[in-house]
Residue, then its C-alpha position, 0 to 999 in steps of 0.5 A: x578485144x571488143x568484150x574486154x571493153x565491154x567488161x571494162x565499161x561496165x566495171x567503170x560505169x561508162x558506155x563502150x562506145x564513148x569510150x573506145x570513140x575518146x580512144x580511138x579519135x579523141x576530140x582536140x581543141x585547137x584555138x576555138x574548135x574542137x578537131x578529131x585526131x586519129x590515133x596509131x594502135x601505139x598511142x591508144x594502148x599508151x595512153x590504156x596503159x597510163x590509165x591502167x597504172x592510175x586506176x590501180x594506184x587509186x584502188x590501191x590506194x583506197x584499200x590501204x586507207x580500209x585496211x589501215x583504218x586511217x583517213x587517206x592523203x593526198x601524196x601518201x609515200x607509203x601507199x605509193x612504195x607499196x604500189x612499186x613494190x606491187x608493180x615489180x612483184x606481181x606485174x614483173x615490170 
């Protein structure tokens, strides 16, 4: 498991350990202070899949915008049909 974040990291530009410390016991401000929570296995691979949903909304994105020649927009419903269409073909949701 470790080496899938280490690929990840790498890809994204971010160092492992920070990344799986936010994961795993992210830092909360309650009031004024900052308190650590710990975190289940169910909520850290929600929030993986939350994140994994939105960095391939925004590359697909960004590769409709090359293919298409335009400038980008910010609620493209276009990109976002093809993004579903996407999801349920090849991912299978």
């Amino acid at each position: 498991m470790f080496v899938v974040a280490q690929k990840a990291c790498r890809l994204l530009g971010l160092p492992v350990t920070e990344l799986t410390k936010a994961f795993l016991k992210p830092r909360i401000k309650v009031g004024r202070d900052f308190v650590t929570k710990a975190q289940t296995k169910e909520q850290v691979l929600s929030k993986l899949h939350c994140i994994d949903k939105a960095i391939a909304t925004s590359s697909l994105a960004v590769i409709s915008v090359a293919a298409n020649g335009r400038e980008p927009q910010r609620c493209d419903i276009n990109i976002r049909k093809k993004y579903r269409q996407l999801e349920t073909g090849v991912m299978g949701h």
